[in-house]
Predicted model as a PDB file, atoms N, CA, C, CB and O in Angstrom, pLDDT in the B-factor column:
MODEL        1                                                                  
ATOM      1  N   UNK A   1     -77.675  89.152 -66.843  1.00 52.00           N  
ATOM      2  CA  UNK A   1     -76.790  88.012 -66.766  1.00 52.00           C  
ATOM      3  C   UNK A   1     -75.419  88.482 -66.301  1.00 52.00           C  
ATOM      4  CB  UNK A   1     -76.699  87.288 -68.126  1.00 52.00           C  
ATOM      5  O   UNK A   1     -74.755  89.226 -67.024  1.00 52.00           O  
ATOM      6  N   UNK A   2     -74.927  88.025 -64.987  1.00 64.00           N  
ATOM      7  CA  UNK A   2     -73.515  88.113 -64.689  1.00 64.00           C  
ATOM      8  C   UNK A   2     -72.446  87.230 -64.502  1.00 64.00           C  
ATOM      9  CB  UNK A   2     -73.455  88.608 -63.839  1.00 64.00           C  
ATOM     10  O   UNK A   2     -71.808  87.648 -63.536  1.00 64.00           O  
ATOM     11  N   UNK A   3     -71.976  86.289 -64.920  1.00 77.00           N  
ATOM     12  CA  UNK A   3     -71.657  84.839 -65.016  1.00 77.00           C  
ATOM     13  C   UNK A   3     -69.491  85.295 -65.603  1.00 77.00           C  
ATOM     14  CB  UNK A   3     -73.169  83.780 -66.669  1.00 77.00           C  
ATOM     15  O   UNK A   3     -68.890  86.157 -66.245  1.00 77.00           O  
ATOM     16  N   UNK A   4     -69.133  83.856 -64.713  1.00 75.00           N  
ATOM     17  CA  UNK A   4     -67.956  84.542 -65.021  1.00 75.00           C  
ATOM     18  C   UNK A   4     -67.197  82.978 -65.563  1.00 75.00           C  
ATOM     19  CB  UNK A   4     -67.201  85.541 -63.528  1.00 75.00           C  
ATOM     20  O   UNK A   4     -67.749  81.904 -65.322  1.00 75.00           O  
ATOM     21  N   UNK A   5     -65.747  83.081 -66.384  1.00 72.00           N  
ATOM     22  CA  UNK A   5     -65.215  81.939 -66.957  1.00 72.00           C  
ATOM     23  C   UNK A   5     -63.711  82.412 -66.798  1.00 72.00           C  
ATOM     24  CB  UNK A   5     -65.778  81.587 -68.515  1.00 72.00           C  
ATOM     25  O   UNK A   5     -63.258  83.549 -66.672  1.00 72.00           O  
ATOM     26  N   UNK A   6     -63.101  81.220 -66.842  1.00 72.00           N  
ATOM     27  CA  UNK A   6     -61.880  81.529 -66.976  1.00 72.00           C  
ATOM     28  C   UNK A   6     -61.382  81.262 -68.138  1.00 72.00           C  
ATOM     29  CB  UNK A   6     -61.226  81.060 -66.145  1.00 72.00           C  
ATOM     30  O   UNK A   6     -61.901  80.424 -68.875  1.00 72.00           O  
ATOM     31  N   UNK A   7     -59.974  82.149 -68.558  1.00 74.00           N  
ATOM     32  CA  UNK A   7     -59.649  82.017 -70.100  1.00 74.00           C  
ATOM     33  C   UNK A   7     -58.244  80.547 -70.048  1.00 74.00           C  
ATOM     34  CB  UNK A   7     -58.897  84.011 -70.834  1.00 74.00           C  
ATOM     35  O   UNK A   7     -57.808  79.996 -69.037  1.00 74.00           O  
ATOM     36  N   UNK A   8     -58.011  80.387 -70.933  1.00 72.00           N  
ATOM     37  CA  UNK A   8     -56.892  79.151 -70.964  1.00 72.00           C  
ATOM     38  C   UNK A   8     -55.954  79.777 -70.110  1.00 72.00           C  
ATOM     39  CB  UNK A   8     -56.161  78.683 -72.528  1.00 72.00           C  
ATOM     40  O   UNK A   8     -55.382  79.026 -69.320  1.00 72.00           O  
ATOM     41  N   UNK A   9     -55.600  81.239 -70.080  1.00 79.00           N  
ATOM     42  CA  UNK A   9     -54.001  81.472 -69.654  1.00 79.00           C  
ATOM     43  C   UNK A   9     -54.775  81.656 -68.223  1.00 79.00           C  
ATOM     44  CB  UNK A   9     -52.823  83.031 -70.462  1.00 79.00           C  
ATOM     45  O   UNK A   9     -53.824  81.989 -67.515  1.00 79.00           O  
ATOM     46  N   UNK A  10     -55.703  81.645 -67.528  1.00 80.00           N  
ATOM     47  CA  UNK A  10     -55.792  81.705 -66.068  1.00 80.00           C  
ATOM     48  C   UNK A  10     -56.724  83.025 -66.055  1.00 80.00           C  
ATOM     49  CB  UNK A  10     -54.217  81.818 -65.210  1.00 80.00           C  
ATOM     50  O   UNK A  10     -57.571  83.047 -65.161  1.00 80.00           O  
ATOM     51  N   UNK A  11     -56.671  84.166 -66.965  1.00 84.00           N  
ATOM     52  CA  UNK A  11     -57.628  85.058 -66.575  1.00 84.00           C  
ATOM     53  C   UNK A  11     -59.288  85.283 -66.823  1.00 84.00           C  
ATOM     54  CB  UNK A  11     -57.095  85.957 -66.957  1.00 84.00           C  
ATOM     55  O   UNK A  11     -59.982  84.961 -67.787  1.00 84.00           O  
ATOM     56  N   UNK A  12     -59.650  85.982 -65.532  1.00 88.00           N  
ATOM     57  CA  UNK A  12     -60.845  85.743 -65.362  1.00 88.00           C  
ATOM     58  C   UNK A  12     -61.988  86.822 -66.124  1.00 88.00           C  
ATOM     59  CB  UNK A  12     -60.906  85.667 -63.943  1.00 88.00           C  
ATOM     60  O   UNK A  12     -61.855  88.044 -66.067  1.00 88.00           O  
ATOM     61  N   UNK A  13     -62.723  86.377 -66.586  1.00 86.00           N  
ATOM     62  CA  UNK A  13     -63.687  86.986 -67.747  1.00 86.00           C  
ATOM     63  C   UNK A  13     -64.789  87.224 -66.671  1.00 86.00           C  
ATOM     64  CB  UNK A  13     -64.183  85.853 -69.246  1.00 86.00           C  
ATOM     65  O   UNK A  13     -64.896  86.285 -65.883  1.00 86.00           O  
ATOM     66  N   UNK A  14     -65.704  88.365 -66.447  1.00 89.00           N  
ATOM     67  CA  UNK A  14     -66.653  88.609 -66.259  1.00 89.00           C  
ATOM     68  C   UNK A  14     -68.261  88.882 -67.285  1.00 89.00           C  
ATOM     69  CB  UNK A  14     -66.146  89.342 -65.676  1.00 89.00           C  
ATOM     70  O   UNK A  14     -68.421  90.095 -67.417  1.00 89.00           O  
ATOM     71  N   UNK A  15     -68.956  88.383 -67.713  1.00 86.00           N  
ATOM     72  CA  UNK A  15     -69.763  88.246 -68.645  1.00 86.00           C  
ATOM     73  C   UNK A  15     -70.784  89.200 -68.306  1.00 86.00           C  
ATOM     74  CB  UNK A  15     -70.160  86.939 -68.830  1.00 86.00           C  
ATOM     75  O   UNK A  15     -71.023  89.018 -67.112  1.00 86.00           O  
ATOM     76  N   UNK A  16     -71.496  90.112 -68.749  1.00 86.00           N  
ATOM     77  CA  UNK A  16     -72.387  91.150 -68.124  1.00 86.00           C  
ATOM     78  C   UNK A  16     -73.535  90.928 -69.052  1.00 86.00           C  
ATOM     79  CB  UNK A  16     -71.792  92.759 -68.078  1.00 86.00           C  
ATOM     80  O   UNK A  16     -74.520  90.759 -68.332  1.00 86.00           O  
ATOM     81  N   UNK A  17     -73.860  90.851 -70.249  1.00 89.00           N  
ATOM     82  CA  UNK A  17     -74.856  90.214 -71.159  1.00 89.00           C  
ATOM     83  C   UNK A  17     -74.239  90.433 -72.649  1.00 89.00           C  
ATOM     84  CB  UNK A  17     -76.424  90.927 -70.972  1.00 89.00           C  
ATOM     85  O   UNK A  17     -73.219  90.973 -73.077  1.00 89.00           O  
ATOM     86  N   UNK A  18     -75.673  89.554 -73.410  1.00 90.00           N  
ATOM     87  CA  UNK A  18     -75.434  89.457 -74.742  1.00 90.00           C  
ATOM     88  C   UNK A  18     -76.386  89.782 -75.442  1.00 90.00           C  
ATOM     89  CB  UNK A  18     -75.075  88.389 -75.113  1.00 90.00           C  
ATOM     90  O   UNK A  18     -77.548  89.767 -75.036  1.00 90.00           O  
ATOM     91  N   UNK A  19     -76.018  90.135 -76.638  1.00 94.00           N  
ATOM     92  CA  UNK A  19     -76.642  90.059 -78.067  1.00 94.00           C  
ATOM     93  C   UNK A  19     -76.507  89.593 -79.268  1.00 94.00           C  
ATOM     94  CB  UNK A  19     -76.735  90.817 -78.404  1.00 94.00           C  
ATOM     95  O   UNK A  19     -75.387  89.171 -79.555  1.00 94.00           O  
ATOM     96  N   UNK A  20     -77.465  89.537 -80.194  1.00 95.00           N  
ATOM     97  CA  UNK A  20     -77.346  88.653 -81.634  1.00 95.00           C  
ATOM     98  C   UNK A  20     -77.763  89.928 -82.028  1.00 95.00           C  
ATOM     99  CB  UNK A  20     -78.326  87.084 -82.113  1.00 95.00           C  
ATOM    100  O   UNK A  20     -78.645  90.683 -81.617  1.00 95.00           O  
ATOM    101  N   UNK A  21     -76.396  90.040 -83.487  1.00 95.00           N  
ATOM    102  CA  UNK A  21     -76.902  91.503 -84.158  1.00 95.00           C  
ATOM    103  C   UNK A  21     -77.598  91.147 -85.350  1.00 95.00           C  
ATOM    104  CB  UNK A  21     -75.659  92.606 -84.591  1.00 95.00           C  
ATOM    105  O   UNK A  21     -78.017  89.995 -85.248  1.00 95.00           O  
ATOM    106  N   UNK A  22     -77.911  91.720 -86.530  1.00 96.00           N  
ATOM    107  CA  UNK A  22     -78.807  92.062 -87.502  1.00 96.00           C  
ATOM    108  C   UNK A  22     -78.297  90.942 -88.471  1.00 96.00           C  
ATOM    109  CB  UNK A  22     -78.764  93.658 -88.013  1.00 96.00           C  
ATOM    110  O   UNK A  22     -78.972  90.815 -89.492  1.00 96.00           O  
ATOM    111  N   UNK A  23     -76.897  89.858 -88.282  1.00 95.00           N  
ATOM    112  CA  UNK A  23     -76.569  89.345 -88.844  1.00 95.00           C  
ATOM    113  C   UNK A  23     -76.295  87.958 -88.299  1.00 95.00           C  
ATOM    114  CB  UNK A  23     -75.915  89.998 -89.276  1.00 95.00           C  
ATOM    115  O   UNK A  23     -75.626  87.029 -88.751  1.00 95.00           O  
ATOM    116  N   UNK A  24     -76.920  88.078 -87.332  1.00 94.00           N  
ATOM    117  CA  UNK A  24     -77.012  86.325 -86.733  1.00 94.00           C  
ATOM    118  C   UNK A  24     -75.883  86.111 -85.904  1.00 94.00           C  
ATOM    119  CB  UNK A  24     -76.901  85.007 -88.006  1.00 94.00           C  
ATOM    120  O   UNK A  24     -75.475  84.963 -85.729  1.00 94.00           O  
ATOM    121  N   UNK A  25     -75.194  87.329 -85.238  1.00 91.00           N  
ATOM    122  CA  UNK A  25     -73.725  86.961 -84.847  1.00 91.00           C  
ATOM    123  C   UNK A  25     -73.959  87.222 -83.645  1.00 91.00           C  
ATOM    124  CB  UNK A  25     -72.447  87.693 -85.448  1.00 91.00           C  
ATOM    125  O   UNK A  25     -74.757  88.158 -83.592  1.00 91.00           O  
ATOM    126  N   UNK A  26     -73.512  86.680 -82.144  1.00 92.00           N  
ATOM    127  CA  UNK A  26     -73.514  86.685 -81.078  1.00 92.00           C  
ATOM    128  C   UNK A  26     -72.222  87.114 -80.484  1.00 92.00           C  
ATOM    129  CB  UNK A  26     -73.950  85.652 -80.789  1.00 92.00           C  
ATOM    130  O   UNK A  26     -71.111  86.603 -80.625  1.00 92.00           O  
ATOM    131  N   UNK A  27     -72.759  88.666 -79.449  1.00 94.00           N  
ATOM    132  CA  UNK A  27     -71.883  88.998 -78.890  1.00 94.00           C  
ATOM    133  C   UNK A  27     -72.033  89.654 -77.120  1.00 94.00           C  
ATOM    134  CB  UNK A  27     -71.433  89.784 -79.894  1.00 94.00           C  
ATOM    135  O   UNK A  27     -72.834  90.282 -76.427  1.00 94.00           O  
ATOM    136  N   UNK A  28     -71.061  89.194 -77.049  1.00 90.00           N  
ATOM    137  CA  UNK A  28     -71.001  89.302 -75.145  1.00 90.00           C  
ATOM    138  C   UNK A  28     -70.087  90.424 -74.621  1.00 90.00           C  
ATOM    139  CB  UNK A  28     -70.248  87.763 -74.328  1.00 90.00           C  
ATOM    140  O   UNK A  28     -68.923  90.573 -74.992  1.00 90.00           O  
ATOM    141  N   UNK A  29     -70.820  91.317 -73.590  1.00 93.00           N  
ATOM    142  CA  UNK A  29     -69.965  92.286 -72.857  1.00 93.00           C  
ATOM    143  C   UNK A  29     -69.306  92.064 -72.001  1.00 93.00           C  
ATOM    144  CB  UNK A  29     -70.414  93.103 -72.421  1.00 93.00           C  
ATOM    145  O   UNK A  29     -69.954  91.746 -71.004  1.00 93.00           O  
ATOM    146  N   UNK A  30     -67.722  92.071 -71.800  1.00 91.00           N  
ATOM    147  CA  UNK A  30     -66.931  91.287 -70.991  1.00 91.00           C  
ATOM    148  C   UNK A  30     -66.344  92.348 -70.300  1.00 91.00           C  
ATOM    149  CB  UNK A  30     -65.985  90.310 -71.663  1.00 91.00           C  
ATOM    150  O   UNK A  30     -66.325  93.494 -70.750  1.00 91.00           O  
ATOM    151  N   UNK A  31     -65.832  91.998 -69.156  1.00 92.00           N  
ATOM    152  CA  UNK A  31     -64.912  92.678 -67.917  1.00 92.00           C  
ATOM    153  C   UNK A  31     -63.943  92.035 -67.803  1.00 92.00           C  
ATOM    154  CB  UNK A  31     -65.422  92.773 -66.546  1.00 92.00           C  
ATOM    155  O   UNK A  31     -64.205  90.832 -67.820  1.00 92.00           O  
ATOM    156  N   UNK A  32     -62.577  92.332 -67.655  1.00 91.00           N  
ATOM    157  CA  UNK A  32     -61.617  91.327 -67.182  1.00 91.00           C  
ATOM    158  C   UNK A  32     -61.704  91.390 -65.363  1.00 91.00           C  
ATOM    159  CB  UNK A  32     -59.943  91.764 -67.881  1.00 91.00           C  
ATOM    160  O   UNK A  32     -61.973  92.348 -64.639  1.00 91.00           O  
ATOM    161  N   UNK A  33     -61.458  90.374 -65.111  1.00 91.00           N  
ATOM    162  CA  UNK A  33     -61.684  90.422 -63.290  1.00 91.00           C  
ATOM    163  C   UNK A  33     -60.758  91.722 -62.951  1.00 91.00           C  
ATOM    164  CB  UNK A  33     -60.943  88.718 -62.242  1.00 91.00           C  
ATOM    165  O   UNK A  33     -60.071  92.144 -63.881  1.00 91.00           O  
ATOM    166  N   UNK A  34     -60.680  92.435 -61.612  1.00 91.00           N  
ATOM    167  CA  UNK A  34     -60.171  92.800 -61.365  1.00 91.00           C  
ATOM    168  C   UNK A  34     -59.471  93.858 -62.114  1.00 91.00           C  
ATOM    169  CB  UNK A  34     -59.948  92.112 -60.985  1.00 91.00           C  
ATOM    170  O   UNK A  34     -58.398  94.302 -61.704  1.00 91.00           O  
ATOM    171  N   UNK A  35     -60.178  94.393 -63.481  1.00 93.00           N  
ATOM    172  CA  UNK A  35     -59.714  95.445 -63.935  1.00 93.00           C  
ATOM    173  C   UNK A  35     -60.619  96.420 -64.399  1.00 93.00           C  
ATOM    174  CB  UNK A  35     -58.934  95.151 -64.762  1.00 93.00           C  
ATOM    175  O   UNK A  35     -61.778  96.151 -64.086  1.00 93.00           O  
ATOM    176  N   UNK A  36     -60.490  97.392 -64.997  1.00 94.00           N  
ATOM    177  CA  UNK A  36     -61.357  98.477 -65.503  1.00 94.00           C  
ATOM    178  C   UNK A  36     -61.217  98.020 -67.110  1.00 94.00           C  
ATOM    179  CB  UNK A  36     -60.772 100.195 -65.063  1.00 94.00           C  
ATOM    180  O   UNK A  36     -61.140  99.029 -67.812  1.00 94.00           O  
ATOM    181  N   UNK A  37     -61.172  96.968 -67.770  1.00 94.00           N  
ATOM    182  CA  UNK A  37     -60.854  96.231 -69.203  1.00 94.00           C  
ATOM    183  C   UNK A  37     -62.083  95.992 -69.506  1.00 94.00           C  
ATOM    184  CB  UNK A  37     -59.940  94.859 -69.280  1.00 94.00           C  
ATOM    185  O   UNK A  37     -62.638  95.204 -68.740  1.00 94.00           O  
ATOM    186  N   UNK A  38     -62.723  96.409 -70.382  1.00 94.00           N  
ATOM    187  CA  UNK A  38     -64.007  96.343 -70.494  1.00 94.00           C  
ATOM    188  C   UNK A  38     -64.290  96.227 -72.147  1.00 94.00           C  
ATOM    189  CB  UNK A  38     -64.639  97.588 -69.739  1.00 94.00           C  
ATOM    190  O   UNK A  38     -63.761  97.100 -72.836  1.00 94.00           O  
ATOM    191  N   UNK A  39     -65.240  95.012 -72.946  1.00 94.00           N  
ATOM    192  CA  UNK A  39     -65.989  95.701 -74.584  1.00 94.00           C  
ATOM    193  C   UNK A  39     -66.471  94.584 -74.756  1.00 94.00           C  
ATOM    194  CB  UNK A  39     -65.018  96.311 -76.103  1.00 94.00           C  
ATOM    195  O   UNK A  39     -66.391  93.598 -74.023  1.00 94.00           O  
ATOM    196  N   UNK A  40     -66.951  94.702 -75.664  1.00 94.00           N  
ATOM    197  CA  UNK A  40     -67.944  93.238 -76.768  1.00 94.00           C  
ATOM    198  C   UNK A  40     -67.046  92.839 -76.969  1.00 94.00           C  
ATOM    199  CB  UNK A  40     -68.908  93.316 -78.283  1.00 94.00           C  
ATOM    200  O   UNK A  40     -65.998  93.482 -76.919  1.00 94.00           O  
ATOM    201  N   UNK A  41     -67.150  91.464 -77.310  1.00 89.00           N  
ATOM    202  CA  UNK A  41     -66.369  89.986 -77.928  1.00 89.00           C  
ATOM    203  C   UNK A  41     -66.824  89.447 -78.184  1.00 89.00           C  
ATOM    204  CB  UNK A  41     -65.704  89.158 -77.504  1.00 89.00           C  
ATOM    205  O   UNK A  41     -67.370  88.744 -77.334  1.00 89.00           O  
ATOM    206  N   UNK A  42     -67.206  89.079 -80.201  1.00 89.00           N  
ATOM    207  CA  UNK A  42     -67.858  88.142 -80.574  1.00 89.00           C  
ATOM    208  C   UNK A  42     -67.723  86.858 -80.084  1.00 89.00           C  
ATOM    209  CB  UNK A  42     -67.755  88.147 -81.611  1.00 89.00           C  
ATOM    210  O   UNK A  42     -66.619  86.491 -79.681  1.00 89.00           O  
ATOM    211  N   UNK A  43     -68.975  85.886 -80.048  1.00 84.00           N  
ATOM    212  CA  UNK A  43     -68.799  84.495 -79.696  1.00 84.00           C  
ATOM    213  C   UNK A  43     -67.734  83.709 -80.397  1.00 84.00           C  
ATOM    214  CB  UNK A  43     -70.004  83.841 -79.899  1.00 84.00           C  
ATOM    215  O   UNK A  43     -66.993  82.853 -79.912  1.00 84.00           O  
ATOM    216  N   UNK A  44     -67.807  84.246 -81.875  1.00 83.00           N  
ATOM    217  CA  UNK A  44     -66.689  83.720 -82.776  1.00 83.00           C  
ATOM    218  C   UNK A  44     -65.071  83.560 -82.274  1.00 83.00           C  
ATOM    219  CB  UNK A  44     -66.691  84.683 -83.953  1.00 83.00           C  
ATOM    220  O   UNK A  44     -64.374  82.707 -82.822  1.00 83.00           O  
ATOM    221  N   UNK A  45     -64.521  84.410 -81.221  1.00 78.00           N  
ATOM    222  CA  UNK A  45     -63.226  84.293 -80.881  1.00 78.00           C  
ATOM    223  C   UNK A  45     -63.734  83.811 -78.939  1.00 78.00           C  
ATOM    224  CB  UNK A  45     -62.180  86.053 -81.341  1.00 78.00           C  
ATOM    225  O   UNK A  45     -62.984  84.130 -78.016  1.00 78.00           O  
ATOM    226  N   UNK A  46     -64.796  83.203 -78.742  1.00 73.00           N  
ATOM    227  CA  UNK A  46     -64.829  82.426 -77.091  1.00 73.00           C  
ATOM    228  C   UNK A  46     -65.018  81.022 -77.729  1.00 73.00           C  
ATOM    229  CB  UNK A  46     -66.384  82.936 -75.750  1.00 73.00           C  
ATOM    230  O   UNK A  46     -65.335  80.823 -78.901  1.00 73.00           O  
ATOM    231  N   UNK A  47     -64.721  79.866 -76.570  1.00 65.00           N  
ATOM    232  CA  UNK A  47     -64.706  78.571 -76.747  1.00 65.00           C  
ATOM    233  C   UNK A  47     -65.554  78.065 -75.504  1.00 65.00           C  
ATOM    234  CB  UNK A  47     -63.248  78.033 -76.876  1.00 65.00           C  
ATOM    235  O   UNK A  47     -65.572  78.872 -74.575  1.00 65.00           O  
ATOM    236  N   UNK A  48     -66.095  77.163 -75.350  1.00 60.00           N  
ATOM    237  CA  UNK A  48     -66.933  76.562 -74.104  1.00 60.00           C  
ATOM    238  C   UNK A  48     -65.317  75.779 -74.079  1.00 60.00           C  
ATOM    239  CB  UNK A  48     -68.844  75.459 -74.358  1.00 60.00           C  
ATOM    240  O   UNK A  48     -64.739  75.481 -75.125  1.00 60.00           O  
ATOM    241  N   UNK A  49     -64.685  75.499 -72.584  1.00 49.00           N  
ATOM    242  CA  UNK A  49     -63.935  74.443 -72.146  1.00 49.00           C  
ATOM    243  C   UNK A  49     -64.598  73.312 -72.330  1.00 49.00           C  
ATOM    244  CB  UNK A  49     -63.552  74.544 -70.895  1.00 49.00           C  
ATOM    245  O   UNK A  49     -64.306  72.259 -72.896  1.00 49.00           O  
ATOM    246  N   UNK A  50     -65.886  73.832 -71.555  1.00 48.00           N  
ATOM    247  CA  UNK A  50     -66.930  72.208 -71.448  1.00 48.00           C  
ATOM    248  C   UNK A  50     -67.460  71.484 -73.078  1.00 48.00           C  
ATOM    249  CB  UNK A  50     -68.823  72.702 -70.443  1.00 48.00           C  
ATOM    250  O   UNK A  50     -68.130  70.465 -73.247  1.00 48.00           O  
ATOM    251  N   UNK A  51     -66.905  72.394 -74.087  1.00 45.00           N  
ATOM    252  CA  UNK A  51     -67.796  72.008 -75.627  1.00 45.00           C  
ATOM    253  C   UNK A  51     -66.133  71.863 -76.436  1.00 45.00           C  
ATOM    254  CB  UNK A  51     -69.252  73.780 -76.512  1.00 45.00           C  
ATOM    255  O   UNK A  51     -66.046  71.138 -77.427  1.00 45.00           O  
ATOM    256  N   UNK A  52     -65.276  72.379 -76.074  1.00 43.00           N  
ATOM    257  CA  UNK A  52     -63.376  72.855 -76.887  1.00 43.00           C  
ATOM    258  C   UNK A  52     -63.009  71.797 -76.900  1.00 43.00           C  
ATOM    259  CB  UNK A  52     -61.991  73.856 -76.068  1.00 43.00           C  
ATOM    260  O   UNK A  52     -61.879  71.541 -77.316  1.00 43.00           O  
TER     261      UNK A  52                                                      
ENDMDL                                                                          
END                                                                             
């Protein structure tokens, strides 16, 4: 999965895939566009625009 979103302040998230760990929690490997910014980010701190 490579899918990308933008954050409220304008920057761009690159999504590379996900997982649900041992505790039911969902987390996604992110890129910031255009940088070498790279780690997991629970779902708990992302928002759908289309669902916010």
């Amino acid at each position: 999965m490579t899918d990308s979103h933008e954050t409220g302040n304008g920057t761009k998230l690159w999504y590379h895939c996900c997982v649900v760990n041992t505790y039911g929690h969902d987390w996604t490997y992110d890129r910031v566009a255009g940088t070498n910014a790279s780690g997991w980010m629970s779902h708990d701190n992302l928002t759908d625009r289309a669902g916010a």
